[in-house]
BAKEMI-36113 format. One record per residue (C-alpha): residue in one letter; x, y, z. Coordinates in steps of 0.05 Angstrom, whole numbers, padded with zeros to 5 digits, always signed. Layout:
<atoms>
aXYZ...
</atoms>
This chain:
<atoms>
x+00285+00601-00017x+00333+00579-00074x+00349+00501-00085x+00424+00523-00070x+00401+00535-00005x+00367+00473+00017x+00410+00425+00035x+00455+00476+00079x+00384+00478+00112x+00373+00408+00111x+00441+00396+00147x+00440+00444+00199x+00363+00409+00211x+00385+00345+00211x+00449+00367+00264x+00392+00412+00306x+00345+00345+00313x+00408+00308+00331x+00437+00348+00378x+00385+00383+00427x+00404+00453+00452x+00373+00476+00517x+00303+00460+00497x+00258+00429+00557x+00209+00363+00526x+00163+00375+00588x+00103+00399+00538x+00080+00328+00545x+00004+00318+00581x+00023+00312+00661x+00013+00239+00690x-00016+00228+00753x+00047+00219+00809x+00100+00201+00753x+00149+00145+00780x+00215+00173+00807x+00269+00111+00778x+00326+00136+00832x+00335+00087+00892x+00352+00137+00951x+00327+00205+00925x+00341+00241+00983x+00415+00212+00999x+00388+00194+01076x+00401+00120+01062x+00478+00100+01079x+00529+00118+01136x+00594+00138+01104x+00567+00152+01025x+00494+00155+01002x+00476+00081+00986x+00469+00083+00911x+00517+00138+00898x+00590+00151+00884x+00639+00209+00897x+00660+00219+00810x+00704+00263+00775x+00770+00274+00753x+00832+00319+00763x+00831+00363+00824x+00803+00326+00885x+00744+00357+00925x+00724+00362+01000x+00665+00319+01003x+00610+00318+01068x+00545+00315+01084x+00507+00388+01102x+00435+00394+01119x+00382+00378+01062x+00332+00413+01025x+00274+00390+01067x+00320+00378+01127x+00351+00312+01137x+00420+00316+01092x+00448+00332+01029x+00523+00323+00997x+00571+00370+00992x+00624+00383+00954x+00685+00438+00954x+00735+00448+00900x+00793+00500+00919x+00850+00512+00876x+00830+00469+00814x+00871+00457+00764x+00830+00415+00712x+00768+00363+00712x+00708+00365+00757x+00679+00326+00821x+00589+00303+00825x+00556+00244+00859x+00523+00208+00805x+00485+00143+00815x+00524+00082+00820x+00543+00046+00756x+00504-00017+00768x+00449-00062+00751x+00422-00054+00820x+00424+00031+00833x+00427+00061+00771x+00357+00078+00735x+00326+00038+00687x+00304+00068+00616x+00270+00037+00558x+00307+00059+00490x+00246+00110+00446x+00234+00139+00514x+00250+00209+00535x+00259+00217+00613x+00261+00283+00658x+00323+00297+00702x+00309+00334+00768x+00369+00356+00817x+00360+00403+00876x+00417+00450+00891x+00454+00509+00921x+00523+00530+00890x+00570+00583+00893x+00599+00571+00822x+00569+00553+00746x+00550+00471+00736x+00525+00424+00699x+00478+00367+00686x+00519+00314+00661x+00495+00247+00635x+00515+00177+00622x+00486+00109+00592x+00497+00035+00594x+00494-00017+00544x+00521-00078+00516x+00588-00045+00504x+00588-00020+00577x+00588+00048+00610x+00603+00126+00571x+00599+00189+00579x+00532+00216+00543x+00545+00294+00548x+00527+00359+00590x+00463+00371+00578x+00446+00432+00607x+00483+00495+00642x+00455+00517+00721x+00481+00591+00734x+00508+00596+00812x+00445+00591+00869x+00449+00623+00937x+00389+00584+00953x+00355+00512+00932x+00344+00510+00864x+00311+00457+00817x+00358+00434+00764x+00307+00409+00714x+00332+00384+00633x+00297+00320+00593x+00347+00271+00559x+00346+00262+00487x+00313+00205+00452x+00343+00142+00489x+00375+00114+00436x+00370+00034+00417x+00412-00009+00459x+00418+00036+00519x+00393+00006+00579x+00409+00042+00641x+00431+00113+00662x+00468+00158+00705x+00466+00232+00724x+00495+00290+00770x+00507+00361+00765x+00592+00369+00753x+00629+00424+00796x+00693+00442+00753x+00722+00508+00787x+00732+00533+00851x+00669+00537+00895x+00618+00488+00936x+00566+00454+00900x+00507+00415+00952x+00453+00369+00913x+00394+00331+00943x+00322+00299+00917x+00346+00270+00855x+00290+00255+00803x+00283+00213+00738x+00215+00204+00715x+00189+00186+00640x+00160+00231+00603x+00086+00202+00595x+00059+00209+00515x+00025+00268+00506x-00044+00267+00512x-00079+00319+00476x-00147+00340+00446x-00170+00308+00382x-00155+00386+00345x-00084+00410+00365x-00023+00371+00343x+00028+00429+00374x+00048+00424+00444x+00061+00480+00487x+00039+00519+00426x+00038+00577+00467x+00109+00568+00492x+00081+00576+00563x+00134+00521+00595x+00216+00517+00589x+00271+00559+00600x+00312+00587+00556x+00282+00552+00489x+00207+00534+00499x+00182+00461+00512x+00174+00418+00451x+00206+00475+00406x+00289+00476+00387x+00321+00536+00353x+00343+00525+00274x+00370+00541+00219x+00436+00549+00181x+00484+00605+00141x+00521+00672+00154x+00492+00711+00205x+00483+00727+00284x+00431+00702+00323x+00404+00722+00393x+00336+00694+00431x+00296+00707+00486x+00228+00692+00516x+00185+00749+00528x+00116+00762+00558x+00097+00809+00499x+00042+00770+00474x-00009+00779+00428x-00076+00823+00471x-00130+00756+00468x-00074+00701+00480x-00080+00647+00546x-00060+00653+00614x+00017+00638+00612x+00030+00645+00542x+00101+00669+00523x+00131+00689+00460x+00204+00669+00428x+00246+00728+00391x+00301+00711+00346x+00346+00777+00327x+00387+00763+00267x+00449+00818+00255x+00507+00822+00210x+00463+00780+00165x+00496+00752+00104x+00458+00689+00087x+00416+00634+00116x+00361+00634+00162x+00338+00615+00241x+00269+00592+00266x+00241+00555+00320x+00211+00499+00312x+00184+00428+00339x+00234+00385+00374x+00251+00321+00352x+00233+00291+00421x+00186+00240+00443x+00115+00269+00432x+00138+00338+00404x+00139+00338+00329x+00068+00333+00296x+00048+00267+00276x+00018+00266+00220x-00015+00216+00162x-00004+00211+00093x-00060+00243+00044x-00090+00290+00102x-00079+00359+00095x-00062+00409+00158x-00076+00470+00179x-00022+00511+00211x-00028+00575+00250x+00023+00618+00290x+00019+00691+00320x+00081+00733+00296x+00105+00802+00291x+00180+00827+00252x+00221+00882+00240x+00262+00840+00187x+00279+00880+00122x+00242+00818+00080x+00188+00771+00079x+00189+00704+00136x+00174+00647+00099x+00125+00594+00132x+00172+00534+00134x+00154+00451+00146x+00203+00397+00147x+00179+00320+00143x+00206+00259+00168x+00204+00191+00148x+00243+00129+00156x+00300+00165+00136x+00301+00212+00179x+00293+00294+00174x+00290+00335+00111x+00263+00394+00082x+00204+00393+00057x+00168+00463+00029x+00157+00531+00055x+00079+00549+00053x+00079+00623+00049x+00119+00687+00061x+00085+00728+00116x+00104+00805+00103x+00133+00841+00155x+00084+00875+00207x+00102+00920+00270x+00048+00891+00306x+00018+00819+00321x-00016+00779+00263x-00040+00719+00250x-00003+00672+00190x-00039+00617+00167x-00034+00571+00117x-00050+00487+00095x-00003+00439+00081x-00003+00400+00006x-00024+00326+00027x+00026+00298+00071x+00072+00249+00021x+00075+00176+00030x+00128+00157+00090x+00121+00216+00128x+00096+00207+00197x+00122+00274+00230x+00128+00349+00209x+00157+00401+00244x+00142+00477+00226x+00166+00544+00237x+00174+00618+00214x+00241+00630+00183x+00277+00696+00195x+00322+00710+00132x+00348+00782+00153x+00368+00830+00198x+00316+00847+00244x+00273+00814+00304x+00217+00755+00295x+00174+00739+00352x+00124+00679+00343x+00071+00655+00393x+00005+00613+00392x+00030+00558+00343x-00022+00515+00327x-00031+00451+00271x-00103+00413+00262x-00120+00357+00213x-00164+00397+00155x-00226+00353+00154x-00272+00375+00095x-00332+00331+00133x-00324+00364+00198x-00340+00328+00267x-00421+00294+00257x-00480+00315+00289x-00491+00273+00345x-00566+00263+00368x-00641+00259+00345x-00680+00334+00309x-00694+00357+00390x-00612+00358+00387x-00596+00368+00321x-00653+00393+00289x-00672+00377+00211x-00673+00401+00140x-00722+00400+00085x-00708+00416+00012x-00771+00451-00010x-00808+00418-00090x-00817+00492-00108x-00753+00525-00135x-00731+00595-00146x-00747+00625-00202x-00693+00672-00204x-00629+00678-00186x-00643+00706-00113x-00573+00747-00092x-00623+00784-00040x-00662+00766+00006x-00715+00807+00049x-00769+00788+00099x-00829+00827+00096x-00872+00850+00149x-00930+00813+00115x-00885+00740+00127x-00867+00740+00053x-00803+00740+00027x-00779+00800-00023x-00718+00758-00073x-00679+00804-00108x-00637+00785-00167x-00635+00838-00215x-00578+00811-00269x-00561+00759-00225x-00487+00763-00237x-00503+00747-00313x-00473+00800-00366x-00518+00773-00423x-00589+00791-00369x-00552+00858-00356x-00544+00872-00436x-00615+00854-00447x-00640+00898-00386x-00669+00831-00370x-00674+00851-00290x-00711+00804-00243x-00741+00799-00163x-00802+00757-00138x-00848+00758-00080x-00850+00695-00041x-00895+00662+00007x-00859+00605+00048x-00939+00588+00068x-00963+00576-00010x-00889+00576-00039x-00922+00618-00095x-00870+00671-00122x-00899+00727-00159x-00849+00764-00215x-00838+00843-00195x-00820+00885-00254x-00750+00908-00228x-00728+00988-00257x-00653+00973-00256x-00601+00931-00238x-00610+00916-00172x-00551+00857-00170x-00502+00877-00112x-00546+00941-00079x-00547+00956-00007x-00626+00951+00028x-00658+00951+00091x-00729+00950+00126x-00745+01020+00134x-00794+01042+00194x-00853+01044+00163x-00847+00971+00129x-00819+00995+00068x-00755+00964+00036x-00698+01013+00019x-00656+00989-00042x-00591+01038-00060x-00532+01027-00099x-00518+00972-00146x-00497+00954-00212x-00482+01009-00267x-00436+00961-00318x-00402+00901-00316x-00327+00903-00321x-00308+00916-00398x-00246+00875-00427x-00187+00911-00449x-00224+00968-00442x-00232+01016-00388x-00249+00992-00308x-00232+00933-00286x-00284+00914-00246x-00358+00923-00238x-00381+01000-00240x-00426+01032-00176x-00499+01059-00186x-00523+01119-00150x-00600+01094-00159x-00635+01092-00113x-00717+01056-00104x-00763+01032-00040x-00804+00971-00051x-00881+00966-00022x-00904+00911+00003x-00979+00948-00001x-00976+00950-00076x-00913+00900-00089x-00887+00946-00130x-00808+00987-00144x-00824+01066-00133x-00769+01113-00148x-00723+01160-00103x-00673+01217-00107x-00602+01191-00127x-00551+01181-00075x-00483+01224-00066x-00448+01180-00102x-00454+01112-00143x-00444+01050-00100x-00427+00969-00112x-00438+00934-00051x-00450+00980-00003x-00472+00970+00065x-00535+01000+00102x-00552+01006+00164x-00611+01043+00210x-00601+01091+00265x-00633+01108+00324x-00678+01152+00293x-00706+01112+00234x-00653+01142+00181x-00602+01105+00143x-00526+01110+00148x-00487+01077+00087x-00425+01075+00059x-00372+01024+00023x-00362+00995-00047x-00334+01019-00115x-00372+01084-00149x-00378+01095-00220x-00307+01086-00239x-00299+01020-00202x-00255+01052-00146x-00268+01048-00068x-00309+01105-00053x-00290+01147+00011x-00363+01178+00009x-00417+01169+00068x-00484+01178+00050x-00551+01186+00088x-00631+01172+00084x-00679+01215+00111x-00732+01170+00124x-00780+01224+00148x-00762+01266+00065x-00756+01195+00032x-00692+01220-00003x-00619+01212+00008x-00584+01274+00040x-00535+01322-00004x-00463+01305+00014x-00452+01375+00056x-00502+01355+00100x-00465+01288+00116x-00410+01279+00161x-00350+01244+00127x-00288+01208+00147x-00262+01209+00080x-00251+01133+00085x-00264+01065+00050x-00297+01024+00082x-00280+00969+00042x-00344+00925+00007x-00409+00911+00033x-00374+00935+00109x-00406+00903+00170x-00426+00951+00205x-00477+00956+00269x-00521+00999+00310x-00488+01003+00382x-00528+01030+00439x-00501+01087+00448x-00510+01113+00379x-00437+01100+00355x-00423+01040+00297x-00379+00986+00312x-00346+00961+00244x-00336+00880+00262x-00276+00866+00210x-00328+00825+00166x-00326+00850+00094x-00330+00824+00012x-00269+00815-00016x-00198+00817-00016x-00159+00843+00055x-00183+00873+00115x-00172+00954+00130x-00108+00973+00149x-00095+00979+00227x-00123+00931+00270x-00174+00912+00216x-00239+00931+00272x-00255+01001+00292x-00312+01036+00331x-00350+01097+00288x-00383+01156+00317x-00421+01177+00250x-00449+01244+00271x-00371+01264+00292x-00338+01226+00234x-00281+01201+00285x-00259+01125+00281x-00217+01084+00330x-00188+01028+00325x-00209+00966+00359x-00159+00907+00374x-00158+00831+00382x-00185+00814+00308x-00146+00749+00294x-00131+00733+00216x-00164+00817+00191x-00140+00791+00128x-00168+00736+00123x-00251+00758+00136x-00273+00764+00074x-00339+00746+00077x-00342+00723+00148x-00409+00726+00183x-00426+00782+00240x-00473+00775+00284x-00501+00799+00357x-00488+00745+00408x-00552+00742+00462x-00601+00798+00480x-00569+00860+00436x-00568+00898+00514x-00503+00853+00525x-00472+00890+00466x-00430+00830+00459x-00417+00816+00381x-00388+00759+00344x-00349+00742+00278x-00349+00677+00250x-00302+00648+00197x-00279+00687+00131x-00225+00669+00079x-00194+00716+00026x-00220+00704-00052x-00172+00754-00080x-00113+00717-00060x-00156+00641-00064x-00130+00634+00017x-00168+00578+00056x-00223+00593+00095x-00216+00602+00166x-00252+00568+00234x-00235+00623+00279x-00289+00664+00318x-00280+00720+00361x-00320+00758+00413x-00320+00829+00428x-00359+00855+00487x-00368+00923+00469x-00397+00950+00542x-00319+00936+00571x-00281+01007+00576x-00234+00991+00527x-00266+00933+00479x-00225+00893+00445x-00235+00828+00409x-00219+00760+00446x-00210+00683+00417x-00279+00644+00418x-00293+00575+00411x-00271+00560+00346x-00326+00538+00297x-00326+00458+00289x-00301+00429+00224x-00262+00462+00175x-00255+00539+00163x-00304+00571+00109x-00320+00632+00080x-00396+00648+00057x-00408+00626+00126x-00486+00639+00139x-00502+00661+00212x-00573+00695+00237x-00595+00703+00311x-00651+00649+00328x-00706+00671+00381x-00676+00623+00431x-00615+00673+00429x-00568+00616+00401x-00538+00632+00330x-00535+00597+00276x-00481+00583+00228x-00495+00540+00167x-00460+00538+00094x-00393+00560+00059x-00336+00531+00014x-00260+00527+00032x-00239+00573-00026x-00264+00619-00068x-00332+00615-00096x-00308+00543-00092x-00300+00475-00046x-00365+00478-00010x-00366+00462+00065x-00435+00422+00088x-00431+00432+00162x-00466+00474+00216x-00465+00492+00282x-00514+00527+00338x-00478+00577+00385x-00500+00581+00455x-00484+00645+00490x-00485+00628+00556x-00435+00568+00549x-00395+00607+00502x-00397+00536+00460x-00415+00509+00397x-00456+00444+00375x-00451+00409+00310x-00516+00400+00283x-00546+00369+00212x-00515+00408+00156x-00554+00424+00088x-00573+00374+00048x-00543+00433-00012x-00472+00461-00012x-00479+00524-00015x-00421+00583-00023x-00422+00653-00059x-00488+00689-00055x-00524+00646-00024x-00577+00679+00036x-00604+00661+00086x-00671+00687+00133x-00704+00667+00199x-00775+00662+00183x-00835+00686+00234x-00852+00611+00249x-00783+00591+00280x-00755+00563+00226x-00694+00586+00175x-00699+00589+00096x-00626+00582+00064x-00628+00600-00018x-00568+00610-00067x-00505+00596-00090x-00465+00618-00144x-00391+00578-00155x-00346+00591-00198x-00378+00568-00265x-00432+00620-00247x-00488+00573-00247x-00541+00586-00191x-00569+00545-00142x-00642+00540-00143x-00668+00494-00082x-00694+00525-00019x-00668+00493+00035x-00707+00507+00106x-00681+00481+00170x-00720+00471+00233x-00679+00480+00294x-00678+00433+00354x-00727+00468+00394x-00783+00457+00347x-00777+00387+00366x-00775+00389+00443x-00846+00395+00463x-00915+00435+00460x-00899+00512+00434x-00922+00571+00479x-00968+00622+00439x-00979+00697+00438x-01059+00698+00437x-01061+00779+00431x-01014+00837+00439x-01022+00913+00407x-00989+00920+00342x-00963+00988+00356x-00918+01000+00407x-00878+01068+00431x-00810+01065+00461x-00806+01059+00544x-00878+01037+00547x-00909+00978+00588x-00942+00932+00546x-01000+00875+00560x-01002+00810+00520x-01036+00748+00532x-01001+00681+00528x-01016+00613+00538x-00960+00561+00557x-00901+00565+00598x-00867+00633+00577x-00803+00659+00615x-00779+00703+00571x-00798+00753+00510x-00759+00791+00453x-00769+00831+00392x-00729+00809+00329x-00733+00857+00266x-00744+00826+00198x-00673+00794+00165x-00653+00827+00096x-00588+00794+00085x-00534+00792+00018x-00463+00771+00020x-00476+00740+00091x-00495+00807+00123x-00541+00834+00154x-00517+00890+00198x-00586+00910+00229x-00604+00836+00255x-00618+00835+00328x-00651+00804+00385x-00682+00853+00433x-00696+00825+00496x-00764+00849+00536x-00768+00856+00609x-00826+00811+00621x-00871+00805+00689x-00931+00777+00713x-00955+00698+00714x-01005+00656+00678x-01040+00682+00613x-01028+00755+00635x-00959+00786+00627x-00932+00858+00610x-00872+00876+00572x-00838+00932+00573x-00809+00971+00509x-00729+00996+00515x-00731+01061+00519x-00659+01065+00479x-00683+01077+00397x-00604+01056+00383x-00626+00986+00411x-00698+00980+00391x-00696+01032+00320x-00763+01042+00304x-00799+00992+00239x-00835+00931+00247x-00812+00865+00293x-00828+00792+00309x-00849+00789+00375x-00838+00720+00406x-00843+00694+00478x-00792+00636+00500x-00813+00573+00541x-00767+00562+00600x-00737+00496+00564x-00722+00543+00506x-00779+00530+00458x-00795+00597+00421x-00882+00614+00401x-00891+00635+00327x-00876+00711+00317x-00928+00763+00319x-00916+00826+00286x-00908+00891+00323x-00894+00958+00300x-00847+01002+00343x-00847+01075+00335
</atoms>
């Protein structure tokens, strides 16, 4: 928007908040039994006219009498019949003693019943010192065969007014009956301590939503309506407002926050907000994200946060406001329509951005603890892999550092949590930004990586893909050698199959583009397959795609990725690899805006119910997100629906990992890119679908940092690379609450080789309800897309119990796992290792 056209928008604002248009205030928190300020609701009181009441109007005279009321009893009547000019209504009498007090700052609601054969109107008027005057129709009421509520709030009672009066007016021919009059205040709004919009949704009011007034200014035709097309995930009740705009010449319209008592944002100097709204548009340009602020002074534009592009379908804009000036104490915001075409907006929402987040509240068996390890990292760890052995495999290979990359200076360590010794492992190549996973015999599987680093002036732009490809084992600690892949790959994403080989795809090849090619590992050959032999969609994936296992052998790709925007579509899709057919999944709030997000299995992977946690955008430097959604994939048709948002402020590099009391954790991540680290984290519970604050790392932590559940319960969080490209060396481990709740059951024996569908007998001391097998973590980029917890039928009492083995490879693929047993108050044993086959 051009500073030519600001103040034509500031006017028609300032006229808008002045003069309210059909918008209902009645957003505000409900009251308990409100107080209704008319003496004689109901008209029974009086013989000849309703005490409290008079027969007004002008011009033609009406046929007043009384006619049986609502609820029985009586109600006034009144006929009009060849009018000439004016209008008749029973209003309440113009004195100290019958008409209803009001207190000037105060915004009341106005409640009529009544039938009517022709068109009226609510019509007010106000007392004060310089007597009584007409305050204005407020609101049209279309003809009504039977009772009907006539329901409008009053504007701001402005200073010095001290008493009212109302009726609806009659001014053609017809016959107009009214009974139950109502005035009751509008109670302050009492919301949660997040959400500053009321009626975000726009579930209340008729025809402009509660809270919410239609704006704007220039050359151009507007229409509106509410509509029930509403974005798939959205609440019971929610509604969305369409503006069309035709014969567009200039200006713009938006909807926006009232300026009525408890409807526009308050807000405090310094403190940044976070605004949201769901919106779809066919307009032939961009809708610009607009806030006005008001001060002392009253309303004026203020700046417009972002264009949103035009999109058939709904999507999620978001975007924070620059600290709030000094002398604003309310906002008001909106998406502006500046062309022909339809904009439809739902689900606004505005929260205080709070860097600190809400605290912790409680002791370790609540909140659990941290500890920030003496030993440091001796490289710069980008990789991170638990071995079967309980040692850690910490990959750096350049580490993200051109000079180690021109020196062939490439780097990984071995490293025991139990000794914290790290032992160096000659690394073959570089290694920085490869895919890898456990394979089943215990074996780690490294592909892809880092051929060059982007050249200036000269040739790509970006990093180059490797097709190398090596396995590290943990028998001889040593790199061996495989066949190439298909093709060269930075940041590609594997995952493992039912059957023990590897499905991968995603990154840039050797000419720093997005490669379309899917690649597999035959386990059984040790060698990656020829590209014939492997079905292909002929599609990006995007970098280091999330992609998991589902139990019926398809994929499901969460929306969680590196870098830049989500895929096109709906951002989600579900994957049938051996068919190469993809469909897309909806709900995903904000695709855009998941770069680096964290994925994760919620509960026992047999619910097939999957989670995505936060995310940002560090291509376009776009805020980190709070938003989580859920997907149960067993549903028919799955789709993606709102979850509890994460506490605090939204983050990218957001670190989640299933823990073995099927909570999750989420821990870590900065505001912006590789910058403006977040120090908060939070423990998901499944089956309350809610989230608890708990003690956040001592060390901020963003870009490449990892982090690993270890076979004793507790979690080992490494990394970080900002901006400057320095590294973070500490090793941070956090012990979760339930190490701090009581005595630990154990696993005293149990076979280390297990088969699919069998019936297994361990021995166990303690009070054990439940079991589950959880496969060694190897996480980068805050993914791992084969972590799981596999939940095991378990039977039998005291030390005695048998467990039985899924039958289903695509839940349970075969490679070693951490067996652990679960107390019934939620207190995990240390793992044991099991081999599945």
């Amino acid at each position: 928007m051009n500073n030519l056209q600001r103040p034509r928008r500031l006017i028609a604002l300032i006229l808008a908040f002045l003069i309210p248009l059909n918008f209902i205030v009645g957003a505000a928190a409900l009251a308990a039994d409100p107080v209704n300020l008319v003496r004689n609701p109901s008209l029974e009181e009086g013989a000849v006219d309703a005490t409290c009441y008079k027969r007004a109007g002008w011009g033609t005279e009406g046929d007043w009498s009384f006619v049986q009321g609502r609820l029985g009893g009586r109600a006034a009547s009144v006929t009009l019949q060849g009018h000439t000019a004016g209008d008749r209504k029973l209003v309440q009498e113009e004195s100290t003693q019958c008409a209803p007090t009001v207190v000037p700052g105060r915004g009341y609601t106005i409640q009529v019943w009544y039938k009517s054969t022709a068109p009226v109107s609510l019509t007010l008027f106000r007392h004060s010192a310089q007597g009584w005057s007409y305050w204005g129709d407020i609101q049209q009421q279309a003809p009504a065969a039977d009772w009907t509520l006539a329901t409008a709030p009053t504007p701001t009672i402005p200073d010095g007014t001290d008493f009212l009066s109302f009726g609806l007016s009659l001014a053609i021919d017809g016959t107009l009956a009214t009974d139950d009059y109502s005035l009751t205040e509008i109670p302050a709004p009492t919301q949660n301590t997040t959400e500053l919009i009321i009626n975000g949704n726009l579930a209340d009011g008729t025809p402009t939503p509660a809270c919410f007034m239609l704006a704007g200014w220039g050359n151009r035709q507007i229409a509106t309506s509410l509509s029930n097309d509403v974005p798939a995930n959205s609440p019971a009740g929610t509604r969305s407002f369409a503006i069309s705009a035709s014969a567009y010449q200039s200006g713009d319209a938006k909807l926006i926050q009232a300026d009525a008592p408890g409807c526009a944002p308050a807000v405090t100097p310094g403190e940044q907000y976070d605004f949201k709204v769901d919106y779809k548009s066919t307009a032939a340009g961009p809708s610009g994200l607009t806030v006005f602020s008001h001060t002392v002074n009253g309303w004026q534009y203020w700046t417009d946060l972002k264009e949103l592009p035009p999109v058939p379908g709904w999507t999620t804009g978001q975007a924070r406001t620059p600290a709030i000036p000094n002398g604003v104490d309310r906002i008001a915001l909106g998406v502006s329509i500046a062309g022909n075409g339809t904009l439809s907006t739902t689900n606004y929402s505005l929260a205080k951005y709070d860097a600190a987040g809400p605290p912790p509240v409680g002791g370790p068996d609540a909140v659990g603890s941290w500890e920030i390890l003496s030993s440091q990292m001796p490289v710069r760890a980008l990789h991170s892999t638990l071995l079967h052995d309980g040692r850690l495999l910490l990959i750096a290979g350049s580490g993200n550092d051109e000079t180690n990359f021109n020196a062939g200076s490439f780097r990984a360590v071995v490293w025991s949590p139990s000794t914290n010794v790290f032992k160096n492992i000659p690394v073959p190549y570089d290694m920085f930004c490869a895919g890898h996973v456990t394979l089943p015999d215990g074996k780690v599987l490294l592909a892809g990586g880092t051929q060059a680093f982007p050249t200036a002036n000269v040739g790509p732009t970006t990093f180059q893909g490797s097709k190398k490809s090596y396995y590290f084992d943990p028998a001889d600690d040593a790199f061996h050698q495989l066949s190439d892949m298909a093709g060269a790959h930075w940041y590609p994403s594997l995952t493992k199959l039912g059957n023990g080989d590897i499905w991968s795809a995603g990154g840039l090849d050797e000419k720093a583009q997005g490669t379309v090619l899917t690649e597999m590992f035959n386990t059984s050959a040790m060698r990656w397959l020829p590209q014939n032999q492997v079905p292909q969609t002929w599609s990006f994936w995007g970098t280091y795609p999330h992609m998991f296992l589902l139990e019926n052998g398809r994929m499901f790709y969460s929306g969680g990725h590196t870098f830049g925007n989500g895929l096109p579509g709906t951002g989600s899709s579900i994957y049938d690899w051996a068919t190469a057919q993809i469909w897309d999944v909806p709900g995903l709030r904000q695709k855009d805006l998941r770069d680096q997000a964290g994925s994760v299995f919620i509960g026992p992977v047999q619910d097939q119910k999957l989670m995505i946690v936060g995310g940002g955008n560090a291509d376009g430097n776009t805020p980190g997100i709070n938003l989580v959604d859920i997907i149960d994939l067993k549903q028919p048709s799955p789709h993606y629906v709102p979850g509890p948002d994460l506490p605090g402020p939204g983050k990218m590099y957001v670190n989640v990992l299933n823990l073995p009391d099927r909570s999750v954790l989420a821990a870590n991540g900065g505001q912006l890119n590789r910058s403006g680290n977040i120090q908060t984290a939070a423990i998901y519970t499944p089956s309350t679908n809610s989230w608890k604050t708990v003690v956040a790392d001592p060390v901020g932590r963003n870009y490449h940092s990892t982090s690993i559940l270890l076979p004793d319960g507790r979690v080992a969080v490494m990394g970080s690379n900002p901006l400057d490209n320095s590294f973070e060396a500490r090793i941070s481990v956090y012990s979760p609450p339930y190490l701090f709740k009581g005595p630990r059951p154990a696993i005293t024996s149990a076979p280390g080789q297990v088969g699919h569908g069998q019936n297994v007998q361990i021995a166990v001391t303690g009070d054990v309800a439940t079991a589950s097998l959880i496969p060694p973590m190897s996480q980068t980029h805050q993914t791992d897309t084969n972590a799981r917890v596999v939940d095991l039928p378990l039977a039998g009492t005291g030390a005695d119990r048998t467990v039985q083995i899924p039958s289903n490879p695509n839940l349970l693929p075969p490679g070693p796992y951490m067996l652990t047993v679960l107390s019934a108050d939620g207190i995990p044993s240390v793992a044991r290792w099991v081999w599945v086959s």
